[in-house]
C-alpha positions in Angstrom: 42.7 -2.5 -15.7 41.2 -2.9 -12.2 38.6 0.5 -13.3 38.2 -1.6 -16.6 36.5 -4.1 -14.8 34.6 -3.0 -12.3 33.0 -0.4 -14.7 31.9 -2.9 -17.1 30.6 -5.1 -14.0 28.6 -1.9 -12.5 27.6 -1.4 -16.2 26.3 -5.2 -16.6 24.6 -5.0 -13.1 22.9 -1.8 -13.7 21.7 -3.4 -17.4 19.9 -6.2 -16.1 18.4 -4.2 -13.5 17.0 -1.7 -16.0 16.0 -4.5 -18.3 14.5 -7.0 -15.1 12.5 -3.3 -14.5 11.3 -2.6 -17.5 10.4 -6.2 -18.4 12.2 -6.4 -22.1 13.5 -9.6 -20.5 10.2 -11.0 -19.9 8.6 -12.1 -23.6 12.5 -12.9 -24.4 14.0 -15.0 -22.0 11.6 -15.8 -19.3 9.8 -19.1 -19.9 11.4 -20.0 -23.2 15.0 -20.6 -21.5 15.1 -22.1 -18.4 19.0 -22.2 -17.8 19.0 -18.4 -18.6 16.1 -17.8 -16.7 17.2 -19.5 -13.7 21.0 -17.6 -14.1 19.3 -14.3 -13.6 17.3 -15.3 -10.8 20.3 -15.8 -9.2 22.1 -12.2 -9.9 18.1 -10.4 -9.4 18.5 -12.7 -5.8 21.4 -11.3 -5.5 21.5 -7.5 -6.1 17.8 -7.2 -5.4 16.2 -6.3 -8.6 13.6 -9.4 -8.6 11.6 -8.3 -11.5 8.1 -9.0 -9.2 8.4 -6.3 -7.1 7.0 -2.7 -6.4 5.1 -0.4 -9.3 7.0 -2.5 -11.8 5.8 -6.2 -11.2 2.7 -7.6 -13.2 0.7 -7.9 -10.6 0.9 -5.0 -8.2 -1.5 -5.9 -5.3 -3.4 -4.1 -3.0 -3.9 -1.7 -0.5 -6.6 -0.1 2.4 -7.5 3.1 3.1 -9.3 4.1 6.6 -11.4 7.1 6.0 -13.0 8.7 9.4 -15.3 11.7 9.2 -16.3 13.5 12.0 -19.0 16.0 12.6 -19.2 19.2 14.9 -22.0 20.5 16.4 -22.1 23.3 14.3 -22.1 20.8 11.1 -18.7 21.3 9.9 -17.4 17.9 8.6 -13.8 16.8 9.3 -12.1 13.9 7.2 -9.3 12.1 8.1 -7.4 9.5 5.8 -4.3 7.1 5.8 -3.8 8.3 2.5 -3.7 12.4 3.1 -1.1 11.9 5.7 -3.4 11.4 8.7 -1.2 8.8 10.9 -3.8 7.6 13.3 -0.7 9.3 16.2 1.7 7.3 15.4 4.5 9.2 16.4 7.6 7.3 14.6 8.6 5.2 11.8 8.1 2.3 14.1 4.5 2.6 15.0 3.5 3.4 11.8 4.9 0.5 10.1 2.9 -1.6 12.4 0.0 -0.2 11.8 0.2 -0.5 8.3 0.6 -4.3 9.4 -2.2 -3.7 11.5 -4.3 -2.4 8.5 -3.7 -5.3 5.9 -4.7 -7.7 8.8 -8.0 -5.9 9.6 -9.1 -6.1 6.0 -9.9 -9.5 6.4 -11.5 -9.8 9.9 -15.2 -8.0 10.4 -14.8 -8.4 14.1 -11.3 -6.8 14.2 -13.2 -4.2 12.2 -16.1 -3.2 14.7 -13.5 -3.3 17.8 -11.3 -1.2 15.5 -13.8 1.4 14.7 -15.3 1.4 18.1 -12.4 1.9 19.7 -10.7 4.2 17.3 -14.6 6.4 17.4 -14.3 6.3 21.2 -10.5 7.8 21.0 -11.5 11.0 18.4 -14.8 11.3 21.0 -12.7 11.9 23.9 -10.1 14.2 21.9 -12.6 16.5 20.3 -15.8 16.7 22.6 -17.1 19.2 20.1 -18.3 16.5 17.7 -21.2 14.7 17.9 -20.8 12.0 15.0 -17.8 9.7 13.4 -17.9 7.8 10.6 -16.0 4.9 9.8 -15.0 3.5 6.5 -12.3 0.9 5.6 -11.8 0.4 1.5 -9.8 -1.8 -0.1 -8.0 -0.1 -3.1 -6.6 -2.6 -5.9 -3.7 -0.8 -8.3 -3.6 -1.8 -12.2 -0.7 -4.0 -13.3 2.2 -2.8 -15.1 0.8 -2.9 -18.4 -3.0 -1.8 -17.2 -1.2 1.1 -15.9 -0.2 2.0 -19.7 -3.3 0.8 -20.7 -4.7 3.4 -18.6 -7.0 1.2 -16.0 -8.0 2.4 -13.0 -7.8 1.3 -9.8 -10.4 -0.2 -8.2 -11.8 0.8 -4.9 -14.2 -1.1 -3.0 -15.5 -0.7 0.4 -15.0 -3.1 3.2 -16.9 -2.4 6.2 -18.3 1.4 7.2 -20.2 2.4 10.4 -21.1 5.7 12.2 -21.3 6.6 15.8 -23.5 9.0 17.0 -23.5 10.7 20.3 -27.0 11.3 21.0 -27.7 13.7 24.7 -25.7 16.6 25.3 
């Protein structure tokens, strides 16, 4: 009896999560029943499956991508992105959740940008004395909702703020 139960609560908990993910619910229920609506706040509060979250919400958000390029003095061009795996040496989990912090903050704040791209130019400079030229671009990438996504809309990338530093001498 005990297995009864707790199988058709495991059943009813993955349900709603399915449904609260796939947003049957949404038209339905949301909206038009407030009593109802309110309920399965409460058990998405609970188990975690608010509805607004992740890939599956309406509204998605947004991201940032840096991009630097550098340049050798032979001319061979070197990119490096947040979003091919390049980690900006951060060495654990830690560090690179903070920077991701540290990347949604500097979106909105030209200064932050320039001492960011300055400092971050000087840093590949002193690592690779072979190049003679970094570029520095920060975009701002904005995904399609839910239903844009089956629509097939794209995302949107705009950029920010972009500078280049070039080392002039030898």
């Amino acid at each position: 009896m005990k297995k009864k139960i707790f199988f058709t609560l495991a059943f009813t908990h993955l349900t709603v999560i399915l449904l609260t993910i796939l947003h049957v619910l949404d038209e339905k229920i949301y909206h038009k029943n407030e009593p109802l609506e309110k309920a399965l706040v409460l058990v998405c509060s609970i188990n975690y499956s608010v509805w607004r979250y992740g890939f599956f919400s309406p509204d998605v958000g947004k991201s940032n991508e840096i991009e630097i390029k550098t340049v050798d003095y032979n001319g061979q061009e070197k990119t490096y992105s947040t979003l091919r795996g390049f980690s900006f040496y951060c060495k654990n989990q830690d560090l690179a959740k903070r920077f991701y912090g540290y990347k949604v903050y500097n979106a909105g704040d030209t200064s932050i940008q320039d001492i960011c791209a300055r400092s971050f130019s000087t840093r590949m400079f002193n690592l690779q004395p072979h190049i003679w030229k970094v570029s520095y671009t920060l975009r701002s990438i904005r995904y399609p909702t839910m239903k844009g996504f089956c629509k097939k809309e794209p995302v949107k990338i705009s950029e920010l703020y972009s500078t280049d530093f070039v080392l002039t001498g030898n």
